[in-house]
Every structure is written in C-alpha cells, then in structure tokens.
C-alpha positions as CSV (number, residue, x, y, z in Angstrom):
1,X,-47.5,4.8,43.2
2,X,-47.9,8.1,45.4
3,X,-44.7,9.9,46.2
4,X,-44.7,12.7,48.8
5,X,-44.3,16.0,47.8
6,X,-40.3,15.9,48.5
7,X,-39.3,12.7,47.5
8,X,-40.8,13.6,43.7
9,X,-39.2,16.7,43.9
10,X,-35.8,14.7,44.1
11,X,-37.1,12.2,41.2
12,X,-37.8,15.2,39.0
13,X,-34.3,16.7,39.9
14,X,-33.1,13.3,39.1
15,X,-34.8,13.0,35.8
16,X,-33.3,16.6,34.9
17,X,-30.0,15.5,35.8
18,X,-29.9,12.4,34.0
19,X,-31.7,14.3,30.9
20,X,-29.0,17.0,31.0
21,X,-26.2,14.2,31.2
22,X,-27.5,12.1,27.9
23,X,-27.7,15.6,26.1
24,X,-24.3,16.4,27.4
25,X,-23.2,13.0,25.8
26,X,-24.9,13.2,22.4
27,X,-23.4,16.8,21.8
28,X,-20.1,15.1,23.0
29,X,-20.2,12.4,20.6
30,X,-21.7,14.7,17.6
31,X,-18.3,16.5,18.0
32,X,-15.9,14.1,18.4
33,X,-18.1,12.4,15.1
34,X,-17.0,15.7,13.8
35,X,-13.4,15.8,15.1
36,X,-12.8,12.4,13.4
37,X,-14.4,12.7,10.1
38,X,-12.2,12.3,7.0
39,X,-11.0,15.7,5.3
40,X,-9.3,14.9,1.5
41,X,-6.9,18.1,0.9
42,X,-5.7,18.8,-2.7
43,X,-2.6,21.2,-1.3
44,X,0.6,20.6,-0.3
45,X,0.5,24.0,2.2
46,X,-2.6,22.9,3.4
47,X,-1.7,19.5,4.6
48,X,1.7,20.5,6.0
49,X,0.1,23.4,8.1
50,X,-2.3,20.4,9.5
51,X,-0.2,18.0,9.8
52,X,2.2,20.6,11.9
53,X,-0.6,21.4,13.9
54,X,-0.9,17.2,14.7
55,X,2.5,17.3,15.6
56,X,2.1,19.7,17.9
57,X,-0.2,18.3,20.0
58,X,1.9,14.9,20.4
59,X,0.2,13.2,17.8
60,X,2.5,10.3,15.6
61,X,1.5,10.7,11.9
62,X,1.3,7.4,9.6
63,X,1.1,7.2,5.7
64,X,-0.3,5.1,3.4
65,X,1.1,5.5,-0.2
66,X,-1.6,4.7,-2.9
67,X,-2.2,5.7,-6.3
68,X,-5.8,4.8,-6.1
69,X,-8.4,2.3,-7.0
70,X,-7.5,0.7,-3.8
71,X,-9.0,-3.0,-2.6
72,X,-8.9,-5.1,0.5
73,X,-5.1,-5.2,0.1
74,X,-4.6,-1.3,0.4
75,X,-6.9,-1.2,3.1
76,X,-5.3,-3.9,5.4
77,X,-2.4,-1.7,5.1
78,X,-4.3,1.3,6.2
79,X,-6.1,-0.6,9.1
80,X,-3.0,-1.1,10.0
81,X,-1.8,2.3,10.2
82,X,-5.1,3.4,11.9
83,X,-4.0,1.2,14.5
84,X,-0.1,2.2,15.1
85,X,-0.4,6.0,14.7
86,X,-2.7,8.4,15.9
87,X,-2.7,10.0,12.7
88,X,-3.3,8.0,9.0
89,X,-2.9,10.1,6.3
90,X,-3.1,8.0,3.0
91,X,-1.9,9.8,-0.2
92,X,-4.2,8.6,-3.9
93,X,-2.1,9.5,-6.6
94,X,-1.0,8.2,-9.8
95,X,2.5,9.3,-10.4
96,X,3.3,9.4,-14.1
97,X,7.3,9.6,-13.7
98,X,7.3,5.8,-12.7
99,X,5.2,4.5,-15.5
100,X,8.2,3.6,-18.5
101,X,4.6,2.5,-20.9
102,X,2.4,5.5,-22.1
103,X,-0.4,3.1,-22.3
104,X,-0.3,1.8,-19.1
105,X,-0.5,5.2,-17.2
106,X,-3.3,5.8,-19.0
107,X,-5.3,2.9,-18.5
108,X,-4.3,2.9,-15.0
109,X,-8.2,3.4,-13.1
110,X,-8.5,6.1,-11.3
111,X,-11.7,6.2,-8.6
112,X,-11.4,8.8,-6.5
113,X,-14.7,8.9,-4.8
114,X,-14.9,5.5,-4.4
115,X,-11.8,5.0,-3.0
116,X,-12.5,8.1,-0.7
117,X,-15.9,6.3,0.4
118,X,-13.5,3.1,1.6
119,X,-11.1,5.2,3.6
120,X,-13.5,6.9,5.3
121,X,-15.0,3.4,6.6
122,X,-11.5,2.3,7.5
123,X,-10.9,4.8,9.6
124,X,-8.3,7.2,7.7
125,X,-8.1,11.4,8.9
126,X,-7.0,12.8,5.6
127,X,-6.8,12.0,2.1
128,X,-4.0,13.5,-0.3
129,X,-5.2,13.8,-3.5
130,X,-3.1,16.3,-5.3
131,X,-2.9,17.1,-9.0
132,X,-0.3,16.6,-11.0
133,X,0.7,20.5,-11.5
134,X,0.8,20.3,-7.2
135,X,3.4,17.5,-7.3
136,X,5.6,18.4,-10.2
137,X,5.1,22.3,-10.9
138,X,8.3,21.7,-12.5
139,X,10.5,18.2,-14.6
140,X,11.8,16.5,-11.3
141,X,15.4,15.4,-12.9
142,X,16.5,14.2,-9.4
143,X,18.4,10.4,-10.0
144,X,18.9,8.5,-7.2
145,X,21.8,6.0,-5.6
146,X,19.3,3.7,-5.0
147,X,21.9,0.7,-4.9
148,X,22.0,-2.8,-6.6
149,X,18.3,-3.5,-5.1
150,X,17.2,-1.5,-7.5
151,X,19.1,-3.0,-10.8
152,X,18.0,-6.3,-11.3
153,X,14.0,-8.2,-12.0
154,X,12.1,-4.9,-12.3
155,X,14.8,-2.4,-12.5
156,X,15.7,-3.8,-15.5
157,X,12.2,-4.6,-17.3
158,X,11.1,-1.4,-16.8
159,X,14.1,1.1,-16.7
160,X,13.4,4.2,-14.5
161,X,10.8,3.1,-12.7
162,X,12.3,2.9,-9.3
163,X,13.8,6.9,-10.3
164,X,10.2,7.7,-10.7
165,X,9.0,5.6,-7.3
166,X,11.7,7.2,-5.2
167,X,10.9,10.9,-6.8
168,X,7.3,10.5,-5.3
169,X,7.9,8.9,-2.4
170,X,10.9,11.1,-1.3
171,X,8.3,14.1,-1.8
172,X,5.6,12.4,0.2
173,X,7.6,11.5,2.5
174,X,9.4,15.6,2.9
175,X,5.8,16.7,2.6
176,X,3.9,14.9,5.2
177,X,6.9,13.8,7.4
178,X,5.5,10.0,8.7
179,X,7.1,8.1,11.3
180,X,5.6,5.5,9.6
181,X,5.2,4.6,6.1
182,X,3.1,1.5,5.1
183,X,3.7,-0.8,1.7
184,X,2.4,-4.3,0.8
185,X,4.8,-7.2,0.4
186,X,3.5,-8.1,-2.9
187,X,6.1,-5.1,-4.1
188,X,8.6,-6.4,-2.6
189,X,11.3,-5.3,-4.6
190,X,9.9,-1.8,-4.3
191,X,10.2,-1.8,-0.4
192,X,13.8,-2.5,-0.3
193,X,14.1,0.3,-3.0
194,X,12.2,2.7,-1.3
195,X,14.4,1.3,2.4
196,X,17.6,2.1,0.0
197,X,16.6,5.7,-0.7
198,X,15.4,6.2,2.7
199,X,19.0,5.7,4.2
200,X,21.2,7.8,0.9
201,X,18.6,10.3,2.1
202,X,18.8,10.0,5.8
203,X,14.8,10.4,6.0
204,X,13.6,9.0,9.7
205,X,10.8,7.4,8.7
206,X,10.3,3.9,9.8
207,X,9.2,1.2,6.7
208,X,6.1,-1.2,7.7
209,X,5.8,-4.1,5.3
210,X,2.9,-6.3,4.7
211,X,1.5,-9.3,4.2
212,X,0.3,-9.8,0.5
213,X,-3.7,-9.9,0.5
214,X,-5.2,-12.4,-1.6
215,X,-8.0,-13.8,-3.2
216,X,-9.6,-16.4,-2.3
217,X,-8.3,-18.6,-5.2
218,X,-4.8,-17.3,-4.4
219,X,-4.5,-14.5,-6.8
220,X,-2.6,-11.5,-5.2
221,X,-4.6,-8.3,-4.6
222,X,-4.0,-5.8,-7.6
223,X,-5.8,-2.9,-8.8
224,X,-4.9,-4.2,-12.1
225,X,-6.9,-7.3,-11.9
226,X,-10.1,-5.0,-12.7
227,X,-8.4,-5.1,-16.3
228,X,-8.5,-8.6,-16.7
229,X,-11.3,-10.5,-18.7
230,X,-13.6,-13.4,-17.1
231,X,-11.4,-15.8,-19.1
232,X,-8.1,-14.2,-17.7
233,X,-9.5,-14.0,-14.4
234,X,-9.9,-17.5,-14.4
235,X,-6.3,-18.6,-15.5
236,X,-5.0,-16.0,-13.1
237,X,-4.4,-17.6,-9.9
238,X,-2.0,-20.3,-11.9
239,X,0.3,-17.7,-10.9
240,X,0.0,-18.0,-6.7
241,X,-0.5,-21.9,-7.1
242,X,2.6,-22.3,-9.3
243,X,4.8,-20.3,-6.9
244,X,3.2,-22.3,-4.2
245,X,3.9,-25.6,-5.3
246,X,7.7,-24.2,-6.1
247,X,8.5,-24.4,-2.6
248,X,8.1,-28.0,-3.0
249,X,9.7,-28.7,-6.0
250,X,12.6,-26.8,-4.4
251,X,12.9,-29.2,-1.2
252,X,14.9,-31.5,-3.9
253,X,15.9,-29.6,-6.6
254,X,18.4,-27.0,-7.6
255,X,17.7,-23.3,-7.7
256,X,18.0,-23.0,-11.2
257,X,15.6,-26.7,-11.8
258,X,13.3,-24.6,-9.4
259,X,13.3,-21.3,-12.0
260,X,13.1,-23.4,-15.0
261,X,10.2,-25.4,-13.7
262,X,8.1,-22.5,-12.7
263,X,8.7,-20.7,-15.9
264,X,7.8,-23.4,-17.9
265,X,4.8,-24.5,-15.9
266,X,3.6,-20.5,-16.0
267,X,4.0,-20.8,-20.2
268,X,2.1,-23.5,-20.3
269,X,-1.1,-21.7,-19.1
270,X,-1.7,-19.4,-22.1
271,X,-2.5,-16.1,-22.2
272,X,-0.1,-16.6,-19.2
273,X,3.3,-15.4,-20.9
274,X,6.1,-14.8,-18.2
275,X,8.6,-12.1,-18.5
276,X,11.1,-13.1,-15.5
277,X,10.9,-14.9,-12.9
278,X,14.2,-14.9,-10.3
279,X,14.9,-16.2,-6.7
280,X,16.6,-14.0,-4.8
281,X,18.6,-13.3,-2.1
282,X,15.7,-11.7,0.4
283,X,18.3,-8.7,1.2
284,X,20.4,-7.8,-1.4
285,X,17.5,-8.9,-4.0
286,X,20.7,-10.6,-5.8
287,X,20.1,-13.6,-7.9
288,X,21.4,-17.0,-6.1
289,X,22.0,-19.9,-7.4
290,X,22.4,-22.4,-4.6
291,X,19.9,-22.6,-1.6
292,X,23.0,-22.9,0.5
293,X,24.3,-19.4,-0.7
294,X,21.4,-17.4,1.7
295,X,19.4,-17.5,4.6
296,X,16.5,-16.5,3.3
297,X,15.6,-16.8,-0.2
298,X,12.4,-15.4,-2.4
299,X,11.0,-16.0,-5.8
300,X,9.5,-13.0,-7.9
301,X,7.6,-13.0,-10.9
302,X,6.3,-10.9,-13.4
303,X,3.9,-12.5,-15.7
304,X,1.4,-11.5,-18.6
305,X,-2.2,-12.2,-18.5
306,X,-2.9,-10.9,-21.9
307,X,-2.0,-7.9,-21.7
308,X,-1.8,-7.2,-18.1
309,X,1.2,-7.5,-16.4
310,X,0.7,-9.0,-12.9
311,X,3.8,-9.4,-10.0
312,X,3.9,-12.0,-7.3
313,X,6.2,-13.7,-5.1
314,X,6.8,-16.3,-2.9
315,X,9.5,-17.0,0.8
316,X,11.2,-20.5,0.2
C-alpha cells in the first residue's frame, strides 16, 4: 500500500513511539524484577536497618518462623503472609535451646539452599538465616511466665522446650518487629505458648494460625517425616485416621473411653508407640474429662514411628 509522504511520516513517528513505550516497559519490569527479588541476610543489623527502612515507607512487615527444611505446609503459611503484608520476611533457623534430645538437634535436616529456592518461588522478600554465634553471642538464661499452657502434653515430655521456643521467638520477634507472625495449627500447643508470652511481654504482634497441611493419605506435614523409612511411612498416616475416626467414637462415649480407645488403637500399629495422647480444653490446653465441661475441645498426640516422634491433633 502507498502512503503519502506525510501520512508515513506519522506512521514512522507512531512506530517510534510505540517502540520507545515497550522499551520503557521492559526496563520497568527488569527493575521492579529487581526490586522484588529475594535477598537472605545473615545479620541481625542488617535486617533491622532494612526492615526500618520498610517501615518507613508504610510498608506492614509479616514473619514466617521456620527452622528449615520447609514443605508445602511452611509454605502455605508463607503464601499466606505474602498475601496479608506487604512485607514477608521468613526466618530458617534451627534453635538449639528448644531441643531437650542432643540427638535430635543433630539429626534435625538442615537445607538451606533448597529451602531458599522454595521461598523465592513463593514470593518471600528476605530470608533470615543467622548463625548461631548471631543469635546467642552469649547463654540466653531468660525463663519465662509462660502460664499453665505451657505445663502439660509437651511441656511436660520434653521439659524446657517451650523456655527455649519463647527465647527465639521473643528475639525474632524484638529483632524484626512483625505485625504479623504466622504458625501452623499442627503445633498447636506451641501457638497458645507463644500467644502466652506474647501478652507477659506486651509484644504487638498479631498471631495467625493455620490450617494443618497434609498428605494425601492424611499424614500431617513435618520436616521430620523425611526421617522415616518406606515401611514407617506407610504405617504413618494411622495416626490422622485414628484421630479422625475419634471424633466418632466420641459422639457416644466418654472423654476418657475416647483417650483410651485411641491409645490403644495407635499401639496396636507397631512401630507406632504412643507417648501421650490428651483432649483438651482448646484455651486453657487443660485436660477435660467430660465433653460437657468446654466448648471446644481438641485431642493431641505425640506418637513414635520408630524413632521419630511425630505430633498431631484433632477439633471434636
């Protein structure tokens, strides 16, 4: 087609234009790529300065407490933390004052790049992964009023463990200064523990719990499950399906017929062994012992598969 001498000097200008604009855009979008993309800090002086600078500019800061090797459960949480804050900050480290078993700290996976590859994906703006000599220069010998939550089921298998989860999280929680602060309902002792501490230490940062992520057999997302054999694996998920068939049971029997029938049924499963299981009161965490004594009630166990101790739990 012929265009006059004018008219294709305004379809050349308009072919500049248009050229300029999509350059404009790709630069745009480079930048912003680079804006966005994750940055994993090591220091405590570092974060805070960035996370100040955040602040500054109106930005609401979630966290995402981890201590690695982290699966579709950690990363619902920190989807959902992407999507409630304009800042996710998730924190990888394996705190060694809440571990009461030498050999299970050590044996604890640790996959740092891995796990740094997955947050990336989800959508997370900076990693903490600090050393052990950044988080405890010196013995932390704080004890906490942490309340009655904190003295029955795992308080008192594993004694000091819930000393050791509040010295961390009170730290993270002073160091990066959330409004929100994300945790999975499969602990879900540990979040009315860490909801306790929250108020002794008058710390404004709001708790988000939730849902337990599962398999699709029904066992409950753990980075301990990697430590289970093929054999274990498979006997596993008796756990989830004995818990879920409880809540039937309990439609006609007593609370303490309920706990009996589940431990037994669990024991009966070897290399299943369990080491409590308790229904509870779903706000004090107090053991009941008559459905009519609460309004909301939950089971929690804590069971062996050889010799890898898996939690779970259950609303009735």
């Amino acid at each position: 087609m012929y265009l006059l001498p004018k008219r294709r000097c305004y379809v050349q200008v308009i072919l500049l234009l248009c050229s300029r604009f999509l350059e404009r855009r790709v630069q745009l979008f480079i930048s912003n790529y680079s804006y966005l993309e994750m940055k994993i800090i090591n220091c405590i002086a570092a974060l805070r300065s960035t996370l100040d600078a955040e602040r500054s500019a109106g930005k609401r800061v979630g966290l995402v407490p981890t201590m690695g090797a982290l699966h579709a459960g950690h990363l619902s949480l920190v989807n959902r933390c992407v999507e409630e804050n304009d800042v996710c900050v998730v924190s990888v480290f394996v705190n060694p004052t809440q571990f009461n078993d030498k050999r299970d700290l050590e044996t604890y996976p640790r996959t740092l790049e891995q796990d740094c590859a997955l947050l990336e994906k989800a959508g997370c703006r900076y990693v903490f992964a600090p050393s052990d000599e950044e988080m405890y220069p010196e013995p932390d010998t704080r004890v906490f009023d942490l309340g009655a939550v904190a003295t029955v089921m795992e308080g008192a298998f594993r004694p000091g463990h819930f000393n050791g989860v509040a010295q961390i999280v009170s730290k993270l929680f002073t160091i990066i200064e959330p409004d929100r602060a994300y945790f999975g309902e499969k602990d879900f002792q540990q979040i009315a523990v860490i909801r306790s501490m929250t108020r002794w230490l008058k710390l404004p940062v709001e708790i988000v719990p939730c849902p337990i992520v599962r398999e699709a057999d029904g066992l409950a997302l753990s980075s301990r499950n990697v430590r289970l054999t093929s054999e274990q694996r498979r006997i596993a998920p008796v756990i989830s399906r004995t818990l879920k068939e409880s809540c039937i049971f309990a439609a006609s029997r007593t609370v303490e017929e309920t706990k009996a029938w589940v431990t037994k049924t669990l024991n009966e499963h070897p290399p299943l062994r369990v080491e409590y299981f308790e229904i509870v009161d779903a706000t004090s965490l107090q053991p009941i012992r008559s459905w009519d004594a609460t309004a909301g009630a939950v089971g929690c166990a804590a069971v062996y598969c050889g010799d890898v101790r898996l939690i779970d739990n259950i609303k009735y």
